[in-house]
Every structure is written in structure tokens, then in C-alpha cells.
PLY file of the C-alpha trace (Angstrom):
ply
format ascii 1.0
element vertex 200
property float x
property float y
property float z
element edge 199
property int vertex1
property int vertex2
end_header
84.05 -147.82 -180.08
82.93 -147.55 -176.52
79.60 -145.68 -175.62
80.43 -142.19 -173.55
79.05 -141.39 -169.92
78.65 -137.81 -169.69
78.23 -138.27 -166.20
81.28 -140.30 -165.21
83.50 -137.72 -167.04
81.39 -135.07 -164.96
82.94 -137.26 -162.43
86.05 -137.18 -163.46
86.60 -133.53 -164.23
85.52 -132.83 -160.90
87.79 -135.20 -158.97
90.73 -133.70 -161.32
89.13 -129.78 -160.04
89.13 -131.52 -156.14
92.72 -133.04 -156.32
94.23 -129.58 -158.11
92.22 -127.37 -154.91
93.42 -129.78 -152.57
97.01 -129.38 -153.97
96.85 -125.54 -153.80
95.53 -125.78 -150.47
97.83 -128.16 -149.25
100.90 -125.46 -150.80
99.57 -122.89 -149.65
99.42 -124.32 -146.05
102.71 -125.41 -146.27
104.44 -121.82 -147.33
102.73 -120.53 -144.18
104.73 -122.72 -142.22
107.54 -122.06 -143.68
107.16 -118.20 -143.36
106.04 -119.17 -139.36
108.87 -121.14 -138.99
111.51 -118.06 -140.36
110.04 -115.27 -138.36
111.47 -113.90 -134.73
110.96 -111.04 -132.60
112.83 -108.83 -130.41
111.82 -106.27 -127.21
113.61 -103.77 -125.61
111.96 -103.75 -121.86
112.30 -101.64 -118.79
112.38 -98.69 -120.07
112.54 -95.63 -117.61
112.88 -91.95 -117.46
114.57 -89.45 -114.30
114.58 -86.27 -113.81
118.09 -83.86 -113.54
118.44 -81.60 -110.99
119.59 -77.68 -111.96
121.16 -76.69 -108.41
123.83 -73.66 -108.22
125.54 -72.16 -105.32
128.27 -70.06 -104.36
131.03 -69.37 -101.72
129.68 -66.97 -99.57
129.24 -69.20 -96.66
125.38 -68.84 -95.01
124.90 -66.22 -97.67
126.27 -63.63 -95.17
126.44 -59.70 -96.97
129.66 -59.68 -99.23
129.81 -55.64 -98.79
129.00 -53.86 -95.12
131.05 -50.46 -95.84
130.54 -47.79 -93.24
131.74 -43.91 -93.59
130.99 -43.48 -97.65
131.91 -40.47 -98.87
131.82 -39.56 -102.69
133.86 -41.09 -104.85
134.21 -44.31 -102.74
134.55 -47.37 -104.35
135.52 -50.97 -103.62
135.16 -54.91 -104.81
134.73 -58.32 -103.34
134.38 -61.34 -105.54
132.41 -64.71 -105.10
132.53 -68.37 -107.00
128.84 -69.44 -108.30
129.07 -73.37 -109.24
126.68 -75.98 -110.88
126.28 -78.40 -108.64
123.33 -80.25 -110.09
123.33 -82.96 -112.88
122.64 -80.88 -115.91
123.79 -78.15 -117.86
122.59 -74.75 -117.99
122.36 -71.96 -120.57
121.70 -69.12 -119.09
123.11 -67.73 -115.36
121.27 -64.19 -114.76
122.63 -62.06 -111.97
120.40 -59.43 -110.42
120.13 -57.38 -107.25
117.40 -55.55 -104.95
117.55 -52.04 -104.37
117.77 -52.07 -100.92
116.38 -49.57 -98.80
117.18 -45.97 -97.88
117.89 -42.69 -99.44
121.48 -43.81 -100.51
120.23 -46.61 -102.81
120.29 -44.45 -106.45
123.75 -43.29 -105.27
125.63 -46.47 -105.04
126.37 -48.43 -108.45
127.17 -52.24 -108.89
129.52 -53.45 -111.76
129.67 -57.81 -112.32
132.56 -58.75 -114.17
132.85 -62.31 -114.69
136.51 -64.27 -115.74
135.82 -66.05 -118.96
137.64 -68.67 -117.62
138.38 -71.25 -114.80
137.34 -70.42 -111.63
140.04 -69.34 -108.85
139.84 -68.61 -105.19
137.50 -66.28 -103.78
137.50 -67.41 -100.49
136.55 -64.54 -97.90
135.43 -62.54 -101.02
139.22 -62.09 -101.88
139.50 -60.93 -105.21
143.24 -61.00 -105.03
143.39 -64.50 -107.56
140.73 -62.65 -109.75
142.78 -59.87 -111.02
145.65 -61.73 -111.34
144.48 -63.65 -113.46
145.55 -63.70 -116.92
141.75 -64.82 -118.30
139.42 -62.37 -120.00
136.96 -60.66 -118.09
133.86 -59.96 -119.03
132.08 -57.21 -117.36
128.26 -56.67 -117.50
126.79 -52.88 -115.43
124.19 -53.79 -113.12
123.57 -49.67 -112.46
122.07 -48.21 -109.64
118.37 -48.78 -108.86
115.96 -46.13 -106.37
114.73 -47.57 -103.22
111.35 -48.66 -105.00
111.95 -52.37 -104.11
112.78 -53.28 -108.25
115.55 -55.20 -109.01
117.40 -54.87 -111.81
119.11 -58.14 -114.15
121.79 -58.70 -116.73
122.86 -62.00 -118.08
126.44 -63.59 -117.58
126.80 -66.75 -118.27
126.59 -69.32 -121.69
126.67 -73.00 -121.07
127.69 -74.48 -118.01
127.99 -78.29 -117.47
127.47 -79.72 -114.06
131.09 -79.40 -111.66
131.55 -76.01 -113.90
132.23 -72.98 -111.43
132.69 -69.45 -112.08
134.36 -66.82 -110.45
132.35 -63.12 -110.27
134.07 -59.73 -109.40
130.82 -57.32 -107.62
132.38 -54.12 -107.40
130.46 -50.80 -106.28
131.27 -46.76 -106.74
129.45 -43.83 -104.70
128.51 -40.95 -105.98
127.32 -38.55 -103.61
125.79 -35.05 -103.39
126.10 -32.50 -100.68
122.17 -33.80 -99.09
123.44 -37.15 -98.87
125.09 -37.05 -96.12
123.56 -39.20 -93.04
121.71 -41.71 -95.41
122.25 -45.11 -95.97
121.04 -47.89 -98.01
120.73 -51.67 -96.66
119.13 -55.20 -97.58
120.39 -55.22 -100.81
120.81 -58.24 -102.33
122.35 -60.00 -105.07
121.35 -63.18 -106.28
122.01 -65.49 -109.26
119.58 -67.36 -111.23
120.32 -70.10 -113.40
118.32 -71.83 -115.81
118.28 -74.65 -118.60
117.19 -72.76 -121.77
115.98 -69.45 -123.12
0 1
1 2
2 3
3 4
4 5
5 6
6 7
7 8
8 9
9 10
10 11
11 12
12 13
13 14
14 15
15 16
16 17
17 18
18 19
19 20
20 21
21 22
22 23
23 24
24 25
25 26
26 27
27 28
28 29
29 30
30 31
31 32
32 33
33 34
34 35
35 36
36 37
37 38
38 39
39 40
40 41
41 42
42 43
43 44
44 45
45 46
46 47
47 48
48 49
49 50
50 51
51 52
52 53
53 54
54 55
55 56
56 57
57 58
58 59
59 60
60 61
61 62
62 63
63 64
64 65
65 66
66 67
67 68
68 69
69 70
70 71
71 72
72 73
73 74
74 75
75 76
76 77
77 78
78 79
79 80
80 81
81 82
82 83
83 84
84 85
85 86
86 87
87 88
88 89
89 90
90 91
91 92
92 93
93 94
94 95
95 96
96 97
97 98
98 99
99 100
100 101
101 102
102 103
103 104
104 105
105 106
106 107
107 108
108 109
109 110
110 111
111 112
112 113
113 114
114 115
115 116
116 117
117 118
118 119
119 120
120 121
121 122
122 123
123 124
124 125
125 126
126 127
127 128
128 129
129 130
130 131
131 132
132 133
133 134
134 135
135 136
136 137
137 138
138 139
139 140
140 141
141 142
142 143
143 144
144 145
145 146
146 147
147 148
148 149
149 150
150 151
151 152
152 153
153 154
154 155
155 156
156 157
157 158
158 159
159 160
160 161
161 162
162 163
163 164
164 165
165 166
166 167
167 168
168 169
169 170
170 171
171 172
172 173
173 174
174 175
175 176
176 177
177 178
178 179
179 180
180 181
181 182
182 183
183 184
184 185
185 186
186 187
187 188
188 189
189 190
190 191
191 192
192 193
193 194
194 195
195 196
196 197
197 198
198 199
């Protein structure tokens, strides 16, 4: 029987402890690398933003006055039509139509009527209304009234969606109704503008 040396199997149980660390370690290391080696990445670069542009216009060339009507009498009525169209790069929701009173003491006798064709748009050229009526679309008419020569302005809205290249065709037509002390007056500068804009 040999004699026992506590500390060589101190030793020994400590090189066995070093070599199993060491053999963890050296795993350990070694799934690291393997997880480094399987991994990737992906970018998505350049990314930018622009602005649209919400531009509308109509046909009424140099935005001359679609009604000069001389010699009104009571009763009087008439209608000229004009083509508004999106010409900007996104849509809009909402296409208001309003007018000025104007000035003179004829303004609270003269009332505007907007009918729009819920439809395609057809030749107003010249303010012709001519395609308008014969058209075969719905119409869709909204009362703009008549408004005292106080400088307001009075609004109604016309339109839904509209995608850029849409155009749409508008029917402005107007009735007098006079009294006896109206005679002589006038009323001028109205105007009638539309207003379009991308949500509510």
C-alpha cells in the first residue's frame, strides 16, 4: 500500500478544475464564432422625402369677368359656365366656391346659383354653357344667394375628391330681382373664386 500526498491530489484536482474551465472556455469561444460567422445585415439608404404641389385653375383666360350684363331689369336672368382643373400632383378633398359682394346698391338684388356636372368635364370655352346642358350627367347645384355690399363673401362646397388631371365643369348662373328704387344702381367687382384644398 502506497503512502497518500494530500498535496499532489490537491494538485491533481486542480489541474482536472483548470483543464474542465479551459474546455468551457475554449466552447464557449468557439460558439461565438460560429454565431459571428452566421450573422448578416442589411440597409435601406437614401432615403428622401418631396413635397406635392395642390395647384387648380380654370378656363377663363387672364381671369377676365365671366358676366358684364348691362340694362337689368327685374326678372333678368342668365348663365355662363367655366372648367376648374387640378393641375398639381395631388389630390384634393374639398373644392369651395365663393364670391365677393361687389359693390353698389344692386348687390342684395342679384343672386348666384353653382351647379356643378357630376361628371366629366366638357367644353366651356368662351363661358359657353351650350355642352353643359346637354349633357346627359347629373348636376349638382349648390345656392350661393345674394350678399349686401358689406364686402363679405359668402361659400358653399362643391367638390369630393379630385386626383391630379381631374377637371370639372361649373354652370354660374344669376337672377335679378328688382324693386321700383332700383333703378340706376349697379353692382361691380364681384368676384368668384374657387378654393381647393387637401383635407377637412
Amino acid at each position: 500500500m502506497h503512502p497518500t500526498h494530500p498535496a499532489a491530489d490537491r494538485r491533481t484536482v486542480a489541474q482536472k478544475l483548470g483543464l474542465g474551465l479551459l474546455a468551457v472556455a475554449v466552447l464557449a469561444m468557439f460558439a461565438v464564432a460560429v454565431w459571428q460567422g452566421l450573422s448578416d445585415t442589411t440597409a435601406t439608404e437614401d432615403n428622401s422625402f418631396a413635397s406635392g404641389s395642390l395647384s387648380i385653375t380654370d378656363d377663363n383666360p387672364n381671369s377676365d369677368a365671366v358676366f358684364t350684363v348691362t340694362n337689368v331689369e327685374d326678372g333678368s336672368a342668365g348663365a355662363k359656365c367655366i372648367t376648374v382643373s387640378n393641375d398639381g400632383t395631388i389630390d384634393y378633398e374639398a373644392l369651395t366656391v365663393a364670391r365677393t359682394a361687389g359693390t353698389g346698391g344692386l348687390g342684395d338684388d342679384v343672386t348666384f346659383g353653382v351647379t356643378r356636372i357630376d361628371g366629366a368635364a366638357v367644353d366651356t370655352t368662351g363661358g359657353s354653357c351650350a355642352a353643359f346642358d346637354a349633357s346627359a350627367d347629373d348636376k349638382v347645384a349648390v345656392a350661393i344667394g345674394g350678399v349686401a355690399d358689406t364686402g363679405a363673401s359668402t361659400a358653399a362646397e362643391l367638390g369630393t375628391l379630385a386626383q391630379p388631371g381631374d377637371a370639372v365643369s361649373y354652370k354660374i348662373a344669376y337672377s335679378v330681382a328688382m324693386e321700383n328704387d332700383d333703378q340706376g344702381q349697379n353692382v361691380e367687382d364681384i368676384t368668384f373664386s374657387w378654393a381647393a384644398s387637401q383635407g377637412s
